[in-house]
Structures are given as C-alpha cells and as structure tokens.
C-alpha positions as a LaTeX table, in Angstrom:
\begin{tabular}{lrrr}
\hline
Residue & $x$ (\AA) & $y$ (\AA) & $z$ (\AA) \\
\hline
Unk1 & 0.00 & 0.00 & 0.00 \\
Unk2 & 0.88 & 3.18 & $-1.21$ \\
Unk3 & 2.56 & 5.66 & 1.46 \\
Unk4 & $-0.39$ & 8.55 & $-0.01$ \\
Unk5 & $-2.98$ & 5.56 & 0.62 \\
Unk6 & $-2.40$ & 4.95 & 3.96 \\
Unk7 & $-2.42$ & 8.45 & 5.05 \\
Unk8 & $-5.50$ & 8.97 & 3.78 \\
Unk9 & $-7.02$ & 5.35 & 5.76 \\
Unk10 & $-5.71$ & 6.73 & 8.79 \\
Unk11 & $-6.89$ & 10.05 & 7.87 \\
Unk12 & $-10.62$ & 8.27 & 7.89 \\
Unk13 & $-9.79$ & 6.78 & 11.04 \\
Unk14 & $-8.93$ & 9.23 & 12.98 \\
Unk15 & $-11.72$ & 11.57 & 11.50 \\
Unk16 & $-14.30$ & 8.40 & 12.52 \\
Unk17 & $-12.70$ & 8.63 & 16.35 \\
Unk18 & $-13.08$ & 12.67 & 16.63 \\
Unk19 & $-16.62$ & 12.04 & 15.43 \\
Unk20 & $-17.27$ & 9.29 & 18.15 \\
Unk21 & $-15.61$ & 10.89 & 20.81 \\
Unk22 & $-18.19$ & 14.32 & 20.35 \\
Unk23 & $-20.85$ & 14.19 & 22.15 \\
Unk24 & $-23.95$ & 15.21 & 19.93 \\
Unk25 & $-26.00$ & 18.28 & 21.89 \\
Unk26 & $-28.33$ & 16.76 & 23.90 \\
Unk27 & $-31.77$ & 18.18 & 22.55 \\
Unk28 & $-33.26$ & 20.60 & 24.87 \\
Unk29 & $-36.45$ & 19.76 & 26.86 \\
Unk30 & $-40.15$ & 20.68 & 25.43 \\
Unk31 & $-41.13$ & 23.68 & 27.47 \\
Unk32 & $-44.18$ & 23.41 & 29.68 \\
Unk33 & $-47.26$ & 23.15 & 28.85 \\
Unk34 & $-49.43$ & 26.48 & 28.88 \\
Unk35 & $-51.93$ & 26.10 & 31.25 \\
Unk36 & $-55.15$ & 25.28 & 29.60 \\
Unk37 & $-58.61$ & 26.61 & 31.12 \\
Unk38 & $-60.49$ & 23.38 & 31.40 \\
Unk39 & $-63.82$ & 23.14 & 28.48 \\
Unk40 & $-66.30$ & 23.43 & 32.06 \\
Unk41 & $-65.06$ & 26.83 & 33.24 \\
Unk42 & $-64.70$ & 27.86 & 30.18 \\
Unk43 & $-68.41$ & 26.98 & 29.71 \\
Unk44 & $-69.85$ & 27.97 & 32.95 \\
Unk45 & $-67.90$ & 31.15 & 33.73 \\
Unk46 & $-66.13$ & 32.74 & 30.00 \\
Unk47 & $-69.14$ & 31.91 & 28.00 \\
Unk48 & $-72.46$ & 33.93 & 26.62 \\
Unk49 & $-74.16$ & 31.05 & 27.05 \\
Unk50 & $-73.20$ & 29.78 & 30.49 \\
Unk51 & $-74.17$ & 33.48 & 31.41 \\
Unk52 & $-78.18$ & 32.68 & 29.24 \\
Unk53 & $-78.13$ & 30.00 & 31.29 \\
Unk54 & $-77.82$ & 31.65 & 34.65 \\
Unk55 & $-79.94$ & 34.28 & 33.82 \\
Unk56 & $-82.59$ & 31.97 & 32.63 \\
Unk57 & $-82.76$ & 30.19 & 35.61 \\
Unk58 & $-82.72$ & 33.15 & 37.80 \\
Unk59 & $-86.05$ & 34.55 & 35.17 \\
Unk60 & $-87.80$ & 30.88 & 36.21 \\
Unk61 & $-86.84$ & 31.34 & 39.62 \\
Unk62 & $-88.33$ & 34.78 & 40.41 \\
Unk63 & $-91.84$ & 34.50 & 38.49 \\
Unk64 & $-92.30$ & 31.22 & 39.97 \\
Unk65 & $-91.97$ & 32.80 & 43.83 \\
Unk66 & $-93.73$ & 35.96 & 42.82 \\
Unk67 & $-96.62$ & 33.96 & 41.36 \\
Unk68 & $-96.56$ & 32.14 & 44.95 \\
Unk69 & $-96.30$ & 35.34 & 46.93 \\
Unk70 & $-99.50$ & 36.23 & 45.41 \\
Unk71 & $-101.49$ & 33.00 & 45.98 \\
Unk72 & $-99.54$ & 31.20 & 48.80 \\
Unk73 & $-99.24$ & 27.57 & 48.26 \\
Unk74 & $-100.46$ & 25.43 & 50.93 \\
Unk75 & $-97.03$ & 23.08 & 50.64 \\
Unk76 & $-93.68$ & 23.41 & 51.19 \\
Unk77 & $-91.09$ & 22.49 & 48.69 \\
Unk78 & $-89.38$ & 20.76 & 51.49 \\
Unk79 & $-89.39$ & 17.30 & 51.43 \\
Unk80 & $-91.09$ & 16.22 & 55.19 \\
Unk81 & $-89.38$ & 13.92 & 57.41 \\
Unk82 & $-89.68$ & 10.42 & 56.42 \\
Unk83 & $-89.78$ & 10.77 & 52.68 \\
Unk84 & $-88.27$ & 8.37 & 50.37 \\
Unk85 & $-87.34$ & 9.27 & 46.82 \\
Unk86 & $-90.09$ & 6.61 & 45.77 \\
Unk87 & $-92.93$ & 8.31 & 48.16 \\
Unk88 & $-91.89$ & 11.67 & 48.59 \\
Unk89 & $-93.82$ & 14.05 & 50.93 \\
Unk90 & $-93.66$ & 17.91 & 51.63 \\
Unk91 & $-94.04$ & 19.92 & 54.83 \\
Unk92 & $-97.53$ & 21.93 & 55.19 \\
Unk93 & $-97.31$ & 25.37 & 55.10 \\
Unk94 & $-99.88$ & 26.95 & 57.62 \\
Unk95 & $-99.51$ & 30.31 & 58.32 \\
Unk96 & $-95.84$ & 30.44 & 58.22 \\
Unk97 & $-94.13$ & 33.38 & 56.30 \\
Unk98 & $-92.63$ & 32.75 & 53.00 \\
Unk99 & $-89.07$ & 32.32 & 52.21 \\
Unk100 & $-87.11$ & 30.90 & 49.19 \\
Unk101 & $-83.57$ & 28.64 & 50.18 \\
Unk102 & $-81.07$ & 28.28 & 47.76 \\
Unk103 & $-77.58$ & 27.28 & 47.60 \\
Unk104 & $-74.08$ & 29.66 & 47.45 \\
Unk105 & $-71.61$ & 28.13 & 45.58 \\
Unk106 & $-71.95$ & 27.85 & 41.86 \\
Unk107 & $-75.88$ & 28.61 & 42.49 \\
Unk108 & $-75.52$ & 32.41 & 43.86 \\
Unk109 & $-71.77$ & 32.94 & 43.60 \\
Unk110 & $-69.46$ & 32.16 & 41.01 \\
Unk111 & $-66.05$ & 31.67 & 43.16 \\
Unk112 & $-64.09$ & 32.44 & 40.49 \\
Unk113 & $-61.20$ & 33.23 & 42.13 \\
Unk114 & $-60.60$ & 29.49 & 43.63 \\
Unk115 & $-61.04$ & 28.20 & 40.52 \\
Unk116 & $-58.85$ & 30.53 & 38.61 \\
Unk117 & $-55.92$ & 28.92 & 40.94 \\
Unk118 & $-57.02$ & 25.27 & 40.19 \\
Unk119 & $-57.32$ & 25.53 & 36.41 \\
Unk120 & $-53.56$ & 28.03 & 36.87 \\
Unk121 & $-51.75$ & 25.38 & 38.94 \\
Unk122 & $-52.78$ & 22.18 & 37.40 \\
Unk123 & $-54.70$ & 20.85 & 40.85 \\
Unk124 & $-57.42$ & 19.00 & 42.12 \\
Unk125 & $-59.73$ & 19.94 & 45.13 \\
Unk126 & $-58.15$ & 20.03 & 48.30 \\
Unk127 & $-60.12$ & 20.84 & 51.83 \\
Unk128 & $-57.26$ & 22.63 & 52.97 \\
Unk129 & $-56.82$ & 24.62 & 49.98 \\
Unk130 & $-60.63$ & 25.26 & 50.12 \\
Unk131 & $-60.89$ & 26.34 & 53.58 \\
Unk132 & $-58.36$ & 29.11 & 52.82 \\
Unk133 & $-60.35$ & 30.53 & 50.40 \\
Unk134 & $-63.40$ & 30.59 & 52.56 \\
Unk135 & $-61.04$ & 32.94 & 54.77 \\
Unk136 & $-59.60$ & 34.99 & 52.25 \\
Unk137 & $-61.30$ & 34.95 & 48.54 \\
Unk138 & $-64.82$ & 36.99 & 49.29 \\
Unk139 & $-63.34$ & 39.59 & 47.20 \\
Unk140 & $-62.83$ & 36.99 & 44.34 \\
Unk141 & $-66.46$ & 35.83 & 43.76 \\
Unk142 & $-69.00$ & 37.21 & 41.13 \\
Unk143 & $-72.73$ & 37.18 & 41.35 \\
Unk144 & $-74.61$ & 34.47 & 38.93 \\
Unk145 & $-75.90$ & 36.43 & 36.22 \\
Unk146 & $-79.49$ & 37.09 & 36.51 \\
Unk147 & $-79.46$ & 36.69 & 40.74 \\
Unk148 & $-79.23$ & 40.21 & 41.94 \\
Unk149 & $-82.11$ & 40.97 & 40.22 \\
Unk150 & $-83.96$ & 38.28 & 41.09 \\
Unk151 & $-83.02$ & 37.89 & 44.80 \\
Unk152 & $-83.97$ & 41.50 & 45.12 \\
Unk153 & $-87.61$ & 41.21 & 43.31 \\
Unk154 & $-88.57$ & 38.27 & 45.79 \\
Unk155 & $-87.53$ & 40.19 & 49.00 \\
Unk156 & $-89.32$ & 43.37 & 47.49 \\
Unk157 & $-92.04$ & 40.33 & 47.32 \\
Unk158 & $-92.25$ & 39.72 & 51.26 \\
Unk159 & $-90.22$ & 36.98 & 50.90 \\
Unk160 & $-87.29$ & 35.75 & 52.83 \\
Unk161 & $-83.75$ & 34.77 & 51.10 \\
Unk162 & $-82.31$ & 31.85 & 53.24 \\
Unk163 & $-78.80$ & 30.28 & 51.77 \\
Unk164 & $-78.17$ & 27.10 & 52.78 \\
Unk165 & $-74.66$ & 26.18 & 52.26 \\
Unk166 & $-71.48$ & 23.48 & 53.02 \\
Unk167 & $-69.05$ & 26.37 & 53.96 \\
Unk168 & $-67.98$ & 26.08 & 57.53 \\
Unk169 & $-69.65$ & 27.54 & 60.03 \\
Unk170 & $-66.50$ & 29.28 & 61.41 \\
Unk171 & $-65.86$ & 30.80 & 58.57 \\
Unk172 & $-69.58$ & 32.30 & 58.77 \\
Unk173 & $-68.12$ & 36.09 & 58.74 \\
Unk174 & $-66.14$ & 35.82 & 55.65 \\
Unk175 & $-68.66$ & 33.75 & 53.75 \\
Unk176 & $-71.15$ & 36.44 & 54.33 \\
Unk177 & $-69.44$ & 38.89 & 53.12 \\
Unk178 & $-69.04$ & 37.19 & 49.57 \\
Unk179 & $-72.71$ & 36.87 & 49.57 \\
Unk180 & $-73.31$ & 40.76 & 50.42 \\
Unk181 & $-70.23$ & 41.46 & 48.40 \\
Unk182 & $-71.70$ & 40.15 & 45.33 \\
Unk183 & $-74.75$ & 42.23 & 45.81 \\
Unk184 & $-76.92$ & 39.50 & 46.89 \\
Unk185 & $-77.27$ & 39.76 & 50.78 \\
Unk186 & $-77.95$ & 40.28 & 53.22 \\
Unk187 & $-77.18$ & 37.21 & 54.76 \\
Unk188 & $-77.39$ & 36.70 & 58.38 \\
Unk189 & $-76.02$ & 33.58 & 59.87 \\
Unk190 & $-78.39$ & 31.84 & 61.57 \\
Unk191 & $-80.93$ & 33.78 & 60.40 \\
Unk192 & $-81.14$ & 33.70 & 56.80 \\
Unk193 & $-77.26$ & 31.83 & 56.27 \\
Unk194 & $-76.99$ & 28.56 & 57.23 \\
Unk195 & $-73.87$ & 26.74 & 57.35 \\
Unk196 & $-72.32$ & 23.13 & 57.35 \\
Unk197 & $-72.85$ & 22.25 & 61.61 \\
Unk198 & $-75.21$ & 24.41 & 62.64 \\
Unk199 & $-78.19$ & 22.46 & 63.28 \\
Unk200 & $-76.31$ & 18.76 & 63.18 \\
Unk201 & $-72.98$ & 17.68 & 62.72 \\
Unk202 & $-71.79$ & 16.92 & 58.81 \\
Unk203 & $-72.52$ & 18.25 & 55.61 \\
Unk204 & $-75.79$ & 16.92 & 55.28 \\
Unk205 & $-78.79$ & 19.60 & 54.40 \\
Unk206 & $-81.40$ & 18.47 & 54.75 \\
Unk207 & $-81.72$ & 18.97 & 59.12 \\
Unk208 & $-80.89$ & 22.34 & 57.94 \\
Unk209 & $-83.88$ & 22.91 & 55.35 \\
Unk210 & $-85.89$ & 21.02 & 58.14 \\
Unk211 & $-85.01$ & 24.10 & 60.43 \\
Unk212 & $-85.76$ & 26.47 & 57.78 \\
Unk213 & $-89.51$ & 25.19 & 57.29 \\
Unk214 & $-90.48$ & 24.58 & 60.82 \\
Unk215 & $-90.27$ & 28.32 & 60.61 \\
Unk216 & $-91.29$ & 29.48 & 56.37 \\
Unk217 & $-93.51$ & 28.09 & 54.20 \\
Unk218 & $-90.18$ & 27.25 & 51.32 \\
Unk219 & $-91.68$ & 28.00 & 48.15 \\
Unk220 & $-89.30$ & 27.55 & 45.92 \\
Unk221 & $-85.45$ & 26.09 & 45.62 \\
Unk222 & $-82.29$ & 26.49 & 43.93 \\
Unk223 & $-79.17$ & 24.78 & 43.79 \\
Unk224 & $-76.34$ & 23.44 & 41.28 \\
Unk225 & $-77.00$ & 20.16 & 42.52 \\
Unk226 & $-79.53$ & 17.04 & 43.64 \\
Unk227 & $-78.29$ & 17.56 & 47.30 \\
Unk228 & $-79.26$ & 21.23 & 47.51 \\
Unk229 & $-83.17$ & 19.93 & 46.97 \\
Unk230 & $-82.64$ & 16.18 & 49.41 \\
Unk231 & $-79.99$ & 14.15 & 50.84 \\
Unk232 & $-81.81$ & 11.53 & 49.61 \\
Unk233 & $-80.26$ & 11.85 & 45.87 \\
Unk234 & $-76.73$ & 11.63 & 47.10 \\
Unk235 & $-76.96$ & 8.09 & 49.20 \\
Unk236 & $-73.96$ & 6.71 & 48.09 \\
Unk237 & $-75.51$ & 3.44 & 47.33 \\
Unk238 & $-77.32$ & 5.19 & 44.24 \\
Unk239 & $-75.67$ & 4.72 & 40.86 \\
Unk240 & $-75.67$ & 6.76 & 38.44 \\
Unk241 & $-78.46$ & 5.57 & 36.49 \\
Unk242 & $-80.87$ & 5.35 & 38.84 \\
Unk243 & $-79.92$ & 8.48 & 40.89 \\
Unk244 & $-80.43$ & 10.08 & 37.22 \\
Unk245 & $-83.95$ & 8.36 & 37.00 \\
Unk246 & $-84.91$ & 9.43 & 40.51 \\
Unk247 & $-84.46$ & 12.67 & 39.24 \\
Unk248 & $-86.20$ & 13.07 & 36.38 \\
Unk249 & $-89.30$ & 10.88 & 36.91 \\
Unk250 & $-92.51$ & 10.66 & 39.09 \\
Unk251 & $-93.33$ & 13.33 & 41.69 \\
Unk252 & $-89.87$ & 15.25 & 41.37 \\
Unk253 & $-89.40$ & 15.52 & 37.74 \\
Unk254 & $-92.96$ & 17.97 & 38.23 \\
Unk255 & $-91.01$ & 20.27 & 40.77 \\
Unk256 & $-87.85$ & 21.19 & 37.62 \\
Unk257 & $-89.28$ & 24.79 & 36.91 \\
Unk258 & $-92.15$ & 24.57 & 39.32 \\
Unk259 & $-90.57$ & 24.96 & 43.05 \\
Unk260 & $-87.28$ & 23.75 & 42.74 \\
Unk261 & $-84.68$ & 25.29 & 39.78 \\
Unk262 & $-81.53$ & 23.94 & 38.77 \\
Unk263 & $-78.59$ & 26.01 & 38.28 \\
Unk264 & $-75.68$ & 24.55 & 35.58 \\
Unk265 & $-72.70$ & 23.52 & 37.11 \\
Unk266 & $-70.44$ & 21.34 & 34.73 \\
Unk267 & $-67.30$ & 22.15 & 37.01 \\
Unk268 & $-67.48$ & 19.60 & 40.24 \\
Unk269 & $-69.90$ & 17.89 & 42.21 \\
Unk270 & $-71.58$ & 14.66 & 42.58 \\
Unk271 & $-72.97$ & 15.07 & 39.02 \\
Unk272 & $-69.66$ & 14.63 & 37.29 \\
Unk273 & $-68.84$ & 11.22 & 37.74 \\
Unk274 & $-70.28$ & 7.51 & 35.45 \\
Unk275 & $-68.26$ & 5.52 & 32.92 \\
Unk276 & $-68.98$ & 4.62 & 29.84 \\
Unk277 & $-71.41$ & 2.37 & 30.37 \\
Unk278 & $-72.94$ & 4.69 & 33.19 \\
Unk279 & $-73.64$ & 7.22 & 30.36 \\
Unk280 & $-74.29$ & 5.97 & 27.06 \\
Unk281 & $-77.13$ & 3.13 & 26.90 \\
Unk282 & $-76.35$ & 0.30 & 25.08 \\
Unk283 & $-79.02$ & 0.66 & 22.50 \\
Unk284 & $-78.17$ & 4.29 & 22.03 \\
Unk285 & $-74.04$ & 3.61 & 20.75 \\
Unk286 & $-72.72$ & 4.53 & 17.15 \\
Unk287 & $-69.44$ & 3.87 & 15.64 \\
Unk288 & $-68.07$ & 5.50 & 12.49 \\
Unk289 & $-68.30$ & 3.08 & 9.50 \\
Unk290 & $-65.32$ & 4.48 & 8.47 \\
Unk291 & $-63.65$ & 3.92 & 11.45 \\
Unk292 & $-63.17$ & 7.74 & 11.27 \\
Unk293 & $-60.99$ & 7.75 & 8.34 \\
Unk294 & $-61.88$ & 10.11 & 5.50 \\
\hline
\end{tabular}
C-alpha cells in the first residue's frame, strides 16, 4: 500500500474517532405546557351562554316565587321527614311566612377566584386549599348572572332569602361577606345563612332545610345540585343511572321549573362522575363506518 494511501485510511480513522468521541447536543427539553382553562369553566364562567343560562334560571326562579307570593301555596317544597325518593312528601305550610332557600356556591356565587388557581396550577380539590379561600377569597367571587335581580324582586315580594350552604360555620363572617359582596345579601347567619354544623354535625342539608320550614312556608329552591333539593339523591348506594332516573321521573321531575330550579354547574360535584357504560345506553351507541378515516 501506497505511502499517499495509507495516510489517507488513517486520515478516515482518525476523523471516525473525533466524530465518536463528540458528544452530539443533547436536545433541549419541550417547554411546559401552557396552562389550559379546562372546556367546564370555560363553559360555565367565559361563556355567553353559560351566562343565558344563569340568567334563565334566575327569570324561572323569580316568576315562579312571585306567582306564589301572590297565591300562597299550601305546601312546602321541602321534602317532610320520612320521605323516600319513591314516596316523597312535603311539609304543610300553615300560616308560616314565605321564604325561598337556595344554595351559594356555583348557584348564587361564582367563586371564580378558587377556581382561577385550580385551572392556573394544574390541581385538584383540596379541603385545605378550600378552607383558605373561605377565609380569604370573598373579594374573588362574582354574582350568577341574573341573581341580583332576582333575589332583590322576591324580597321586594315579602319573601325571605335563606342560603343554605357546606361552607364552615366558622368561617360564617367571611362567607357572608361574599354573599353581600356580590350584591346578593344580606345574609345573616343563623338567620337567613346557614352553614355546614349548625343544626347537626356533617354536611348533610337536609336537618338544615328542616329548620328552615319549621319556621317558612319554602316556596321555591335552587341549587347546582340534587343535594341542595334532598340528601336523599346523594346516598352513596345510588348509581348513576338510577340516581339520574330518581331525578327526572314521578313526583320530582314535576317540581324542575315549578318549586325547585336547577342552576348549571359542569365544574365539580356529585354530578360529574359515570363511565362509559354509566352514560351511554347500550341501545343508544354509534361507531363510524369508516372507522373515522376520511
């Protein structure tokens, strides 16, 4: 082998080595994702039609207890003591005074603060986390659309605003000012706020409600969810299906509209849970012919 050959083999050689021996730039990591507003607040609190939705509720709401304030009802709303979802019953009015009950969260306030530092950080619900804002976030709520005006026709009515909510009791000061902050109070706990322990231990409402009509004839409802009208919709022995059924059939699905009104709330909740086969009947399933393939 030529002298000029060999030069140029180890030439190659050495040229393959100084290529092995650099490392290749390791490729920089993605960057992080943006946080994304999740397709439920951006429903319920960035849209024109989450707003409709509100307001149409809150429309419903107020003719229905201003229709009753003229010719009083001679039943409650309130389920009565004993009542199963099968054979429900409702507490007698008498001569009580009339009063509405509804629900804070999601039903007269829109806590949009809290949730602004959910969808921000990436989390899930925490009590902790929750409890804080109860202390600190009354000047991060908004008003449902359509409630100040409604709230204020009924009590221009004669008739009493009671919220019935899961907030702690301790908190009572704070939470009340979010309500009156938002233009909707007043709210007086004890009086016309009640709060998770003040008649019985627990979260449950409905001892609560019971207080409220052993005192007003309730003529009307609202709430973002089943548990703001009876405990009795979130035993936890109730699947989906049939808590769904319950719901909308017999003596209750009469009361959507007419005594109790349902505020949207595609954000939390009992409501947001069932797999597939929890949600789409079996005789009601499609699949794409083309396997979705154009």
């Amino acid at each position: 082998m030529s002298r000029i050959a060999l030069n140029a083999l180890l030439a190659l050689a050495l040229a393959g080595c100084t290529r092995a021996q650099v490392a290749e730039p390791a490729s920089a990591p993605p960057p992080p994702a943006e946080p994304r507003v999740p397709a439920s607040m951006q429903w319920l609190y960035g849209s024109g039609e989450g707003a409709a939705a509100g307001i149409q509720a809150y429309h419903a709401f107020r003719d229905h207890v201003l229709a009753a304030a003229r010719s009083r009802p001679a039943e409650s709303v309130v389920l009565a003591e004993g009542s199963t979802l099968d054979a429900p019953r409702f507490v007698p009015c008498g001569e009580r005074p009339l009063a509405v009950v509804l629900d804070v969260d999601e039903t007269a306030i829109q806590n949009l603060g809290y949730e602004y530092d959910e969808a921000q950080r990436g989390l899930v619900y925490d009590q902790g986390r929750w409890n804080r804002w109860e202390q600190t976030g009354a000047n991060a709520v908004a008003p449902i659309p359509g409630a100040v005006t409604a709230l204020r026709a009924m009590r221009e009515a004669g008739v009493t605003v009671i919220f019935n909510s899961n907030r702690q009791a301790i908190n009572a000061a704070q939470s009340a000012a979010a309500i009156e902050g938002a233009g909707l109070g007043p709210a007086r706990h004890g009086e016309t706020l009640y709060l998770q322990g003040d008649v019985v231990p627990g979260s449950a409402k409905d001892p609560r409600r019971a207080a409220v009509a052993s005192r007003y004839c309730v003529v009307a409802m609202a709430g973002d969810q089943l548990g703001d009208f009876s405990d009795l919709f979130n035993v936890r022995s109730l699947s989906v299906t049939d808590r769904r059924s319950a719901a909308s059939s017999g003596r209750f699905a009469s009361l959507w509209g007419n005594g109790w009104f349902m505020l949207s709330n595609p954000v939390y909740g009992p409501s947001i849970r069932g797999g597939f086969d929890d949600v789409f009947p079996a005789d009601k399933r499609w699949s794409d012919p083309q396997g979705g393939q154009e």
